[in-house]
Backbone as CSV, one residue per row, in Angstrom:
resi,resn,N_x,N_y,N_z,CA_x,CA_y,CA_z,C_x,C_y,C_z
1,UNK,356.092,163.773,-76.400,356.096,162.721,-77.384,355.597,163.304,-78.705
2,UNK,356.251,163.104,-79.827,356.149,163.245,-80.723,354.654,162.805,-81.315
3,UNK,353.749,163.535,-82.470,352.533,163.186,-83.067,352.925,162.295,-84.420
4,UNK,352.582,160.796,-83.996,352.979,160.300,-85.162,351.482,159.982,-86.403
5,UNK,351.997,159.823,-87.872,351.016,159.597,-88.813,351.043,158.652,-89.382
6,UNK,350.018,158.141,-89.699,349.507,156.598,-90.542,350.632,155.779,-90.749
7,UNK,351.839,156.944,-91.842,352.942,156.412,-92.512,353.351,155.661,-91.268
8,UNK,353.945,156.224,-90.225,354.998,156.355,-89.242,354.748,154.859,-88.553
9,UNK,353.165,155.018,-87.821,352.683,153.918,-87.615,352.479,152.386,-87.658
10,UNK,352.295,152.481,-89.420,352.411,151.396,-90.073,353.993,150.634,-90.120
11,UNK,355.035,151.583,-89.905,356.708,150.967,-89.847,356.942,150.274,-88.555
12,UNK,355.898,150.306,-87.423,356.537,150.076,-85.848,355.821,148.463,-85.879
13,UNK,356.385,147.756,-85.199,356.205,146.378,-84.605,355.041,146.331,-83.665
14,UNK,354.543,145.204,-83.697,353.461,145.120,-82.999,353.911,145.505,-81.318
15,UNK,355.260,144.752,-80.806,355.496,145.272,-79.261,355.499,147.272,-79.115
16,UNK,356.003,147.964,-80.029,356.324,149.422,-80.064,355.228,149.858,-80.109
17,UNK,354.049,148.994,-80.931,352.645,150.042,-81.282,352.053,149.694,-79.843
18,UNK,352.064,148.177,-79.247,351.314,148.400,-77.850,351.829,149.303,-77.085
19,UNK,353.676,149.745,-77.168,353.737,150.394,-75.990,353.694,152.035,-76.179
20,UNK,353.534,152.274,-77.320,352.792,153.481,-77.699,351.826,153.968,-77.431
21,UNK,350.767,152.825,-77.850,349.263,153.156,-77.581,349.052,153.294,-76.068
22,UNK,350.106,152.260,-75.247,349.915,152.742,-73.673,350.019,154.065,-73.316
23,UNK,351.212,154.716,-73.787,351.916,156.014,-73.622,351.289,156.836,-74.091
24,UNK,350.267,156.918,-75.305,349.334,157.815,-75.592,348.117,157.785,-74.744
25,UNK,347.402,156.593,-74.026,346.634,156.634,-73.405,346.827,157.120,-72.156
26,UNK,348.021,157.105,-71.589,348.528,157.464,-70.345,348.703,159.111,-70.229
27,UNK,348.694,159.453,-71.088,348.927,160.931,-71.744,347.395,161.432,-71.707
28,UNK,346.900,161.159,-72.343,345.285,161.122,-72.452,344.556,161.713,-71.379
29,UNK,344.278,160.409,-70.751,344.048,160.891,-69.351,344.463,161.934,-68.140
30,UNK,345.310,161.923,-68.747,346.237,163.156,-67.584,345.943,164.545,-68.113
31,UNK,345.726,164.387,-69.329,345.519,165.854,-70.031,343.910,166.189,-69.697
32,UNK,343.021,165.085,-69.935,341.901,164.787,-69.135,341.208,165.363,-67.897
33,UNK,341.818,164.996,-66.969,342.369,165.175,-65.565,342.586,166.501,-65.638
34,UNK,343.366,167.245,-66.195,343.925,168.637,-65.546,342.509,169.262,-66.376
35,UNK,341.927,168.926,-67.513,340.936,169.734,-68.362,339.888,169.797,-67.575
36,UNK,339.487,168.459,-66.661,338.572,168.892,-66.180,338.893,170.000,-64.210
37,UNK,339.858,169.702,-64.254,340.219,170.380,-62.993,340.718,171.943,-63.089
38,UNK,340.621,172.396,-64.389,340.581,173.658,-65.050,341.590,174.546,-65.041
39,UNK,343.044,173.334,-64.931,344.405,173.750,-64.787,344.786,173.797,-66.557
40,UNK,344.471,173.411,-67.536,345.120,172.765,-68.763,344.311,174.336,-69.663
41,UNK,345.671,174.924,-69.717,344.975,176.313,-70.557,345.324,175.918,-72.013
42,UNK,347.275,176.361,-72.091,347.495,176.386,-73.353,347.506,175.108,-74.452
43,UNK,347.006,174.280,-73.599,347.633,172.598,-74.129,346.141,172.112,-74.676
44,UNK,344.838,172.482,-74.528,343.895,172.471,-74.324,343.278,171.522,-76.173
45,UNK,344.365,172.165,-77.029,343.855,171.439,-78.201,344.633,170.169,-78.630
46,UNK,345.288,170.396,-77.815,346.441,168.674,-77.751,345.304,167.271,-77.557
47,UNK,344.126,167.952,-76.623,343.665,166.430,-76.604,342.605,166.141,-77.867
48,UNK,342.490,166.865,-78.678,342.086,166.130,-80.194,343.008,165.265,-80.876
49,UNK,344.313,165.679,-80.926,345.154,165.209,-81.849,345.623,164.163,-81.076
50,UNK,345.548,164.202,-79.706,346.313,162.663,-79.118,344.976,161.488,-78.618
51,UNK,343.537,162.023,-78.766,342.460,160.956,-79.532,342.685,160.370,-80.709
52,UNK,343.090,161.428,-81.787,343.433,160.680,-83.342,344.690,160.022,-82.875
53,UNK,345.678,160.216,-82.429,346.503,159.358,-82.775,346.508,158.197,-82.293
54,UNK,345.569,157.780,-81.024,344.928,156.705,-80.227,344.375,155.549,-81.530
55,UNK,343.218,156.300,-82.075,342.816,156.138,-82.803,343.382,155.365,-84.037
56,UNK,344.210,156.185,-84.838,345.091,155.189,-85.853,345.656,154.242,-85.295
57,UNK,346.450,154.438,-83.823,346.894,153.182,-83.415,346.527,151.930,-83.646
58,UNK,344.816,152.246,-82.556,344.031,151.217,-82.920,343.534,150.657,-83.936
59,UNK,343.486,151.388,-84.967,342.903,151.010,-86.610,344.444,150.008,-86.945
60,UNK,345.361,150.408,-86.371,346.394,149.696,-86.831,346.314,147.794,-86.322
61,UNK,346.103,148.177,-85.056,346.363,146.898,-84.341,345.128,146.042,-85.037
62,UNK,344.087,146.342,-84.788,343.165,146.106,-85.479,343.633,145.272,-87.011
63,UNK,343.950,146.154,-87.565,344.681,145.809,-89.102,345.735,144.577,-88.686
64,UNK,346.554,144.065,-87.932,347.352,142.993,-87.878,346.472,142.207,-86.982
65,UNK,345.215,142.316,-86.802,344.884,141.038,-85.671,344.092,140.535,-86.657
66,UNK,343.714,141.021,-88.050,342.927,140.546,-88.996,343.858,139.419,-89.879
67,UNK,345.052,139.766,-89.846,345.983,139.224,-91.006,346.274,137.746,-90.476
């Protein structure tokens, strides 16, 4: 899955950003999972960037549950 940014974010519908944020969280964990089971060598800095992108998600949803 592609690393999306703020811009990208802000264009998707509220149904696409929940099922994103699932798919990033689902991702998450699994990368998780192998990090701590000491299988996850080269992928190892992927799970910063797919926290941030968790992250904006949520700043997003956040942002339309205010409006």
């Amino acid at each position: 899955m592609a690393r999306l940014k703020m811009k990208s974010i802000r264009e998707l519908n509220e149904a696409d950003l929940k099922d994103r944020l699932e798919q990033s969280r689902v991702e998450l964990s699994k990368m998780r999972m192998e990090a701590a089971k000491g299988t996850l060598r080269k992928e190892s800095g992927k799970i910063r960037s797919i926290r941030k992108e968790v992250a904006r998600m949520m700043t997003r949803k956040n942002e339309l549950k205010k409006k």
